[in-house]
C-alpha positions in Angstrom: -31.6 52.7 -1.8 -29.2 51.8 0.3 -29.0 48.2 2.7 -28.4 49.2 6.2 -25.8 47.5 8.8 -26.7 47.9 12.1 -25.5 47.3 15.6 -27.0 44.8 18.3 -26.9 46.4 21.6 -26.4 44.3 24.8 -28.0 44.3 28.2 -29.5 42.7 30.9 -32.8 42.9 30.3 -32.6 41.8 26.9 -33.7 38.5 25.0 -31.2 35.6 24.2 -33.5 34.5 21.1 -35.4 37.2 19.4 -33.7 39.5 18.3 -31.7 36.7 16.3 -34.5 35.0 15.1 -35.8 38.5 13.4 -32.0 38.4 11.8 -31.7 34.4 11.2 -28.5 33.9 12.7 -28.2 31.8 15.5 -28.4 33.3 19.4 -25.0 33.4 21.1 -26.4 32.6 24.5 -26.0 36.5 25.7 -28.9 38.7 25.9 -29.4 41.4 22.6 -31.6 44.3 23.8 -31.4 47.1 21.1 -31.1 47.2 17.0 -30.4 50.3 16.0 -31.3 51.4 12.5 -30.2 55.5 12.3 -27.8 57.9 12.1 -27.4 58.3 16.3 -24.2 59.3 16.9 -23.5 55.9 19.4 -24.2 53.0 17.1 -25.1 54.4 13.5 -25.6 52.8 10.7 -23.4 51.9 7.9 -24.0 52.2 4.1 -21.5 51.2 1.3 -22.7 53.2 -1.7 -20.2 50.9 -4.4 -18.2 54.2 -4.3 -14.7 53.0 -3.3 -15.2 54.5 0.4 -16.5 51.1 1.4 -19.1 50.8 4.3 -19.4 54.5 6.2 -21.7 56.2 9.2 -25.1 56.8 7.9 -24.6 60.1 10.7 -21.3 60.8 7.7 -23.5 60.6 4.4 -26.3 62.7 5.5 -23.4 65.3 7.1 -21.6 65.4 3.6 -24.9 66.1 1.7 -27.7 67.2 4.1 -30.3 68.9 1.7 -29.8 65.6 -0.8 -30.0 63.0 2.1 -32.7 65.1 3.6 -34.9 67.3 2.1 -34.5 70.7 2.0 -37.1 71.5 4.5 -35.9 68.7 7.1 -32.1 69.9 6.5 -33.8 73.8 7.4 -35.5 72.6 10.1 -33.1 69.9 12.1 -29.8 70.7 10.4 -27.4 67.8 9.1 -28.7 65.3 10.9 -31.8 62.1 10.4 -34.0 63.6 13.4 -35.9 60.0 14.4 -34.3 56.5 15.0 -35.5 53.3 14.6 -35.1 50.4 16.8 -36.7 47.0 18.0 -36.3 46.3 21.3 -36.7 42.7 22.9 -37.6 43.1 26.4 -37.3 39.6 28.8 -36.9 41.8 32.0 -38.2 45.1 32.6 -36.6 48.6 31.9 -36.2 51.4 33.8 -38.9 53.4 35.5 -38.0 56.6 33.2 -39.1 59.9 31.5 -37.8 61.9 29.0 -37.5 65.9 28.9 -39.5 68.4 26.8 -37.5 70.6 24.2 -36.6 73.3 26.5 -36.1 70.7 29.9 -33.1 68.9 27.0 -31.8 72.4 26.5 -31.1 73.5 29.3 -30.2 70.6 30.9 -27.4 70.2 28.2 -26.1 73.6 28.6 -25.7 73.2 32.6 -24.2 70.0 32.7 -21.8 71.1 30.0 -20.9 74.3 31.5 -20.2 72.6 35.1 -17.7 70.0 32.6 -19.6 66.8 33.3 -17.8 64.5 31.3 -20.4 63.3 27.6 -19.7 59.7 28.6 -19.8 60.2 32.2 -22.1 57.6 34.4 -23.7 60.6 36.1 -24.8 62.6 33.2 -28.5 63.1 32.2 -28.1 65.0 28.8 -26.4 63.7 26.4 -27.4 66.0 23.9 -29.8 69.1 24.2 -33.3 67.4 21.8 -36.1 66.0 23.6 -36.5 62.6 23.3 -41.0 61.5 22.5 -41.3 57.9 21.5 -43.7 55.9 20.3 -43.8 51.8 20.6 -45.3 49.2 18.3 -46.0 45.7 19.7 -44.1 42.6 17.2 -45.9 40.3 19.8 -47.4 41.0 23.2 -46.1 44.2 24.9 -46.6 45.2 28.6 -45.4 48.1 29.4 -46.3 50.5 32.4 -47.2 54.3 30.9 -48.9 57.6 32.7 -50.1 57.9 35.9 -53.3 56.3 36.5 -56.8 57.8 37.1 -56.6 59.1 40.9 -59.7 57.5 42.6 -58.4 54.5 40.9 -55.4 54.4 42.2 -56.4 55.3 45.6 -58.9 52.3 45.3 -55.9 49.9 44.8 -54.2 51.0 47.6 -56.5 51.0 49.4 -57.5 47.5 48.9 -53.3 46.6 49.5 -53.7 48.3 52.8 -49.5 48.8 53.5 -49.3 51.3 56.5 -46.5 52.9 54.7 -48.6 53.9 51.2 -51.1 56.1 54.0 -48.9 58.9 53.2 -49.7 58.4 49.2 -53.1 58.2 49.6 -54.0 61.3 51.7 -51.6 63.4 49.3 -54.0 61.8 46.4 -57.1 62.3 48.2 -56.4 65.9 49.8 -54.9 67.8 47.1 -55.5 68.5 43.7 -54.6 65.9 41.1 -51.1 67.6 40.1 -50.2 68.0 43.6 -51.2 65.2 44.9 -49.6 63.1 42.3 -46.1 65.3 43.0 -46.4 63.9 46.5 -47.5 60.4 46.2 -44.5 60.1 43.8 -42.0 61.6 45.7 -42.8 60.3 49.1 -42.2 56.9 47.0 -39.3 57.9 45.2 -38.2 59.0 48.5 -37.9 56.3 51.2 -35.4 55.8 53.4 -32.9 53.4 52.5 -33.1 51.3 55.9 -37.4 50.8 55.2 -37.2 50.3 51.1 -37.1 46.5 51.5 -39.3 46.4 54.6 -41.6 48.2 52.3 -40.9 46.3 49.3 -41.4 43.2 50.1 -44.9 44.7 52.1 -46.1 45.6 48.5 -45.0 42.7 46.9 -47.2 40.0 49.5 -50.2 43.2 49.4 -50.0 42.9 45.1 -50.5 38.8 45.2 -53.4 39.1 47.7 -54.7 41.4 46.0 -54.1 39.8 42.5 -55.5 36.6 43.6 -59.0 38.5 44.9 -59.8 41.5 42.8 -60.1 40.6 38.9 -59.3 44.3 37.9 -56.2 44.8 39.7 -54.8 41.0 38.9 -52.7 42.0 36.3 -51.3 45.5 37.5 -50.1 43.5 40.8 -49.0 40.7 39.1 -46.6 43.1 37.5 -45.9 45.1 40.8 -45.2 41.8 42.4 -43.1 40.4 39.7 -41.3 43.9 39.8 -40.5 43.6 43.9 -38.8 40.1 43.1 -36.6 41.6 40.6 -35.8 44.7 42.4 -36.3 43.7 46.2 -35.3 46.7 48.0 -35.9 50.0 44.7 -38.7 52.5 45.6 -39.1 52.3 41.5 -41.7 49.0 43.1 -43.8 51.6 44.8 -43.6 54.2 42.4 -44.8 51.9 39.9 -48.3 51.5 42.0 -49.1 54.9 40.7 -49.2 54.0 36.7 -51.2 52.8 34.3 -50.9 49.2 33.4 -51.2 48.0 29.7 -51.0 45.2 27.6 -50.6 45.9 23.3 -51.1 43.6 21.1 -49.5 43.1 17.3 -49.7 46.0 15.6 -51.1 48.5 18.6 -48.8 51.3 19.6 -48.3 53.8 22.5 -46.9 56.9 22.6 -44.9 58.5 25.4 -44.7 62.0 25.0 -42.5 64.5 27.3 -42.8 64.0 31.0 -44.9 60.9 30.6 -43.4 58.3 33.6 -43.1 54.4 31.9 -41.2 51.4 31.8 -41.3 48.5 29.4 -41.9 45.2 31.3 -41.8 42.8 28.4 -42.7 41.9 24.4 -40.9 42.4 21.4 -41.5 46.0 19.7 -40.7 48.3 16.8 -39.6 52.2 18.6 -39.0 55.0 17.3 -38.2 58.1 18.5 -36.4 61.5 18.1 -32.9 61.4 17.8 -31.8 61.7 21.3 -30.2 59.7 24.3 -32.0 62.0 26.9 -33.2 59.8 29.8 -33.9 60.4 33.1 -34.5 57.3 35.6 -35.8 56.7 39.4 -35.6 53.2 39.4 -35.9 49.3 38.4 -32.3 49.8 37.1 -28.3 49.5 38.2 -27.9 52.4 35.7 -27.5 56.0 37.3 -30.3 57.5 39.4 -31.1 61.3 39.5 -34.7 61.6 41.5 -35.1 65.1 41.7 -34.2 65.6 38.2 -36.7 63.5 37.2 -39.2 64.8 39.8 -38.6 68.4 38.0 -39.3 67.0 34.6 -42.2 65.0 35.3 -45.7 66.2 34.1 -47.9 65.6 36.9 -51.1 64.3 35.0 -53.4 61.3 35.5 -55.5 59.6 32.8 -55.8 56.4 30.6 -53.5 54.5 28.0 -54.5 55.7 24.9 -53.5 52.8 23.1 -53.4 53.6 19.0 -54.5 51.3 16.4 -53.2 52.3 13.4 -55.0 54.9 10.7 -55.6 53.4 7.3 -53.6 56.2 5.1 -52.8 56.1 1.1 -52.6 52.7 -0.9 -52.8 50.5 2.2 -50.6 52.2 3.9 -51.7 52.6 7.8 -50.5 55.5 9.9 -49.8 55.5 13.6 -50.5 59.1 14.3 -48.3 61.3 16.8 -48.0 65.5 17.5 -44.0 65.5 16.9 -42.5 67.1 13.6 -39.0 64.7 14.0 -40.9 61.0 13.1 -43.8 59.4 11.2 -44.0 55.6 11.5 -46.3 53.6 9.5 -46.5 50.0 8.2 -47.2 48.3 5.3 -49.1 44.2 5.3 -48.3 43.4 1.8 -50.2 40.5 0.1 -48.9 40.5 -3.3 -50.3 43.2 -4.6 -49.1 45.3 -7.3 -45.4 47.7 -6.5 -46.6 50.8 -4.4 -44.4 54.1 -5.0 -43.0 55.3 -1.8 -43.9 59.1 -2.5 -40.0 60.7 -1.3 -39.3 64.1 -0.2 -37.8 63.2 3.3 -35.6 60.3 4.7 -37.3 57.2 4.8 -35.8 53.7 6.6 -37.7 50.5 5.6 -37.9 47.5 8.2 -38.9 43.9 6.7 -40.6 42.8 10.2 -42.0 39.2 8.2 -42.0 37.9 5.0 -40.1 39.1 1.8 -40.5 42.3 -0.2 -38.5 44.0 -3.1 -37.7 47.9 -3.7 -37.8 48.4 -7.5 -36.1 51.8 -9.3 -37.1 52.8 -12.6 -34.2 51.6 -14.1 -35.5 48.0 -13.2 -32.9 47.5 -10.0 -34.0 45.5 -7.8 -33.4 45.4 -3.9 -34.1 42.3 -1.4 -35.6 43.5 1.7 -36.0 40.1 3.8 -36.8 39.5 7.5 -34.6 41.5 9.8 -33.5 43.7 7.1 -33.6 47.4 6.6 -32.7 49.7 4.0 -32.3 53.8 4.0 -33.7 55.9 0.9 -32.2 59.7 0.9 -35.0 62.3 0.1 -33.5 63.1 -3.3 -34.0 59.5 -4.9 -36.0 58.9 -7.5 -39.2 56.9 -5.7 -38.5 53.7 -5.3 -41.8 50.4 -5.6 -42.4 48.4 -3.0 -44.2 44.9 -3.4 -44.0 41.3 -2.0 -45.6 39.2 0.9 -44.5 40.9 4.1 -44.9 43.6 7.0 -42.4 46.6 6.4 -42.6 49.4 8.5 -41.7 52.8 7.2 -40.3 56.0 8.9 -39.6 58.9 8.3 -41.2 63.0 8.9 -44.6 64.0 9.3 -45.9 65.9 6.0 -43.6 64.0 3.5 -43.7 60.9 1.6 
């Protein structure tokens, strides 16, 4: 069992206040976006083992020792590396409108860019490494996110009812073609506007969204957002684009999943992520960070259809399950009530987040291990199972079919 010490990532959009208060230490005034808990090769952990190597990368210990750290059958199957990462995110502003590639999309993209010599660390680059990058999102507190694009007659019903000259276009692509089609040209004739009209339009479907908001009780909240989005980003075609999504709001403990291809952006709320070891992202907007439209028009899986918003699966001794179709993560969480120590069942890498309360990890040699609010701790495949008991919410990754 080993504690983890992570790194606080910085940005814009980022809270001032919670991601602090999860770690009780006292906000610097600057906004902390990201905590990373992982082996990612740009902000791993660090573990100090009491070894005399003092505190190293987590992405080093598993690298020396893969089938220990691991599992032999996630060492076959990913090599010497952890294939999820864990983060919480605190969202005050919105992210980018984004997608992320499938398996093949990250491989070749990789390949090319390397092969033309576009820098790793280069502003322009899209692939930063050649894995796909599926993610899956669990609400701390509310969560608003935009995810998928929304059922077609729906969306042509909202813009129809916002009635901006310019959105004509989107709606005869949605009405005339099939869905796929129709959806490739509604997004990039919005993706696509010319730079003198993108605040003329803008600001159009900002002042449409409040009307709109303030007289049709099912659309209220998806132009609140669309409205809220012009203001930040007065003049980014990501504002239109973001007329053809779904609209959702999660709850504690509710999670959504973004597979391959799947357009979304997270608008606000305080979450648990993980996903597979990857940087890949590709954006089109609501961002200063680099733009590559038809890159992400290839990748993007032109299908409409609702949120399916996950409530957890109840799975063994308490422990409830948020399901997903990817071999690289499993995430699951624990509400413990004082109950008796659980074994966590080994066999695969496993990092433990103390989201509330106080819990202990137990060995059989009687050790015993804090794990507090804000705290994390990483348990190689190898180690004897560890208990797990106390008054808190943990949540637990690691591989589907282990543990």
């Amino acid at each position: 069992m080993d504690r983890l010490v992570n790194r606080v990532r910085k940005s814009t959009w980022g809270s001032t206040t919670a991601i602090p208060a999860l770690l009780g230490v006292p906000p610097n005034g600057e906004p902390q976006a990201e905590l990373w808990m992982g082996a990612h090769p740009g902000d791993p952990s660090r573990v100090d083992r009491g070894d005399g190597r003092g505190p190293r990368s987590l992405a080093d210990v598993i690298a020396d020792a893969p089938e220990h750290e691991l599992g032999a059958a996630t060492a076959a199957r990913f090599g010497a590396r952890l294939p999820f990462l864990l983060k919480v995110l605190a969202a005050e502003q919105p992210l980018s409108l984004q997608v992320h590639p499938n398996p093949a999309q990250a491989a070749e993209g990789f390949a090319d860019e390397e092969a033309r010599g576009v820098p790793l660390g280069a502003r322009a680059r899209n692939y930063r490494d050649a894995s796909h990058k599926p993610e899956l999102a669990c609400a701390l507190s509310d969560l608003e996110a935009l995810c998928g694009f929304r059922e077609v007659a729906d969306t042509v019903r909202l813009l129809d009812l916002l009635a901006v000259p310019e959105l004509q276009t989107c709606i005869d692509a949605l009405r005339k073609e099939p869905e796929a089609e129709g959806l490739r040209l509604a997004m990039t004739h919005a993706l696509t506007l010319p730079d003198h009209r993108r605040a003329t339009v803008v600001g159009e479907v900002a002042r449409a969204c409040l009307r709109v908001a303030a007289a049709d009780a099912s659309y209220a909240a998806a132009c609140a957002a669309v409205a809220d989005l012009a203001r930040r980003h007065p003049a980014d075609p990501g504002v239109v684009a973001a007329l053809l999504l779904n609209h959702v709001r999660l709850t504690r403990g509710q999670a959504v999943y973004f597979a391959a291809g799947l357009p979304h952006s997270y608008l606000r709320g305080v979450f648990v992520e993980i996903l597979a070891n990857s940087d890949n992202v590709l954006r089109c907007g609501l961002t200063d960070k680099h733009i590559d439209t038809a890159e992400l028009l290839r990748v993007l899986e032109f299908r409409a259809g609702p949120v399916d918003v996950l409530d957890p699966v109840e799975g063994d001794d308490g422990e409830q399950v948020y399901p997903t179709p990817v071999p690289d993560f499993r995430l699951s969480r624990f509400e413990l009530a004082g109950e008796p120590a659980r074994t966590l069942r080994t066999g695969a890498p496993q990092i433990l987040l103390c989201t509330d309360g106080a819990a202990v990890l137990t060995d059989p040699g009687g050790g015993e291990l804090p794990l507090l609010r804000g705290q994390s701790v990483y348990i190689p495949a190898e180690d004897t199972p560890p208990g797990l008991h106390g008054t808190a919410t943990v949540f637990r990754a690691t591989v589907p079919g282990r543990g």
